[in-house]
C-alpha positions as CSV (number, residue, x, y, z in Angstrom):
1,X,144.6,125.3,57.9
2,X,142.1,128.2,57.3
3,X,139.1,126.3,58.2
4,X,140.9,125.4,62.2
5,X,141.7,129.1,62.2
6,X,138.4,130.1,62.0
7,X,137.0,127.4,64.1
8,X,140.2,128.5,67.0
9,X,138.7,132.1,66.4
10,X,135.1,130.8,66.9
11,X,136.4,128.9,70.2
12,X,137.8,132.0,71.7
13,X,134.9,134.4,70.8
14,X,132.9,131.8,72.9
15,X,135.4,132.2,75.5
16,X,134.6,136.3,75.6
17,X,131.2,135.6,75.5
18,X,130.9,132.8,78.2
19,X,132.9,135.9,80.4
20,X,130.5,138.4,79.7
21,X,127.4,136.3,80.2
22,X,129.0,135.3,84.1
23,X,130.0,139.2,84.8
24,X,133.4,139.2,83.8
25,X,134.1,142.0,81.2
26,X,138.1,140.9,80.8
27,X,139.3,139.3,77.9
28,X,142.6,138.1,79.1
29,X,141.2,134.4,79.8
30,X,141.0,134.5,75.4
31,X,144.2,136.0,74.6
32,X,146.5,133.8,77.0
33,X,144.4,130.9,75.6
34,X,145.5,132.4,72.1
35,X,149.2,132.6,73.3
36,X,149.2,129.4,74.8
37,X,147.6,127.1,72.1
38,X,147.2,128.6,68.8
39,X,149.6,131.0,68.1
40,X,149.0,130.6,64.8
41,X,146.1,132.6,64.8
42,X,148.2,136.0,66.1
43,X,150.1,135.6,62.9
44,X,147.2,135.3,60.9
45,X,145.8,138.4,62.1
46,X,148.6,140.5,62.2
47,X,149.1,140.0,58.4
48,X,145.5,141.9,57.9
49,X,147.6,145.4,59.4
50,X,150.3,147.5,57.8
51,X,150.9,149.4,61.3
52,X,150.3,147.9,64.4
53,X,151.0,149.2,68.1
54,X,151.5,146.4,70.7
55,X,150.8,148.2,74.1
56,X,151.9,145.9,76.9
57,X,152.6,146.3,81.0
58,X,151.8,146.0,84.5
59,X,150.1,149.8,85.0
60,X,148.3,152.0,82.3
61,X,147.2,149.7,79.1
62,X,144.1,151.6,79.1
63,X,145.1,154.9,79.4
64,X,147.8,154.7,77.0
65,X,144.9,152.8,74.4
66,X,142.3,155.9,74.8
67,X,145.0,158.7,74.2
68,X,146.4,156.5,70.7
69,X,142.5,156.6,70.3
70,X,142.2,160.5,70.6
71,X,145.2,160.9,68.6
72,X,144.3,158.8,65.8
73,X,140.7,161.0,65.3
């Protein structure tokens, strides 16, 4: 089970690379692939972090991301 997690984790860091190398800078195209097919891996990872913030929406993702950012520092 560990060894296709870190194979689906290899998979999707190809998919973020593959984006950047065309132009894209998004990293959506990975995490809905995540959502949709392994969601095994979000549960793997989330058991690494004790606190974890979920920021989701239509309008301000980023914005609210930076100011946690600022805050944390």
């Amino acid at each position: 089970m560990v060894v296709l997690l870190y194979l689906l984790t290899g998979i999707t860091r190809i998919f973020v690379w593959l984006l950047r190398l065309v132009g894209k800078n998004g990293t959506s195209l990975p995490g809905l692939w995540v959502e949709r097919y392994t969601p095994a891996l979000i549960g793997h990872y989330s058991r690494r972090y004790t606190h974890t913030v979920l920021i989701t929406g239509t309008n301000g993702k980023t914005t609210t991301q930076h100011a946690l950012e600022i805050g944390r520092a």
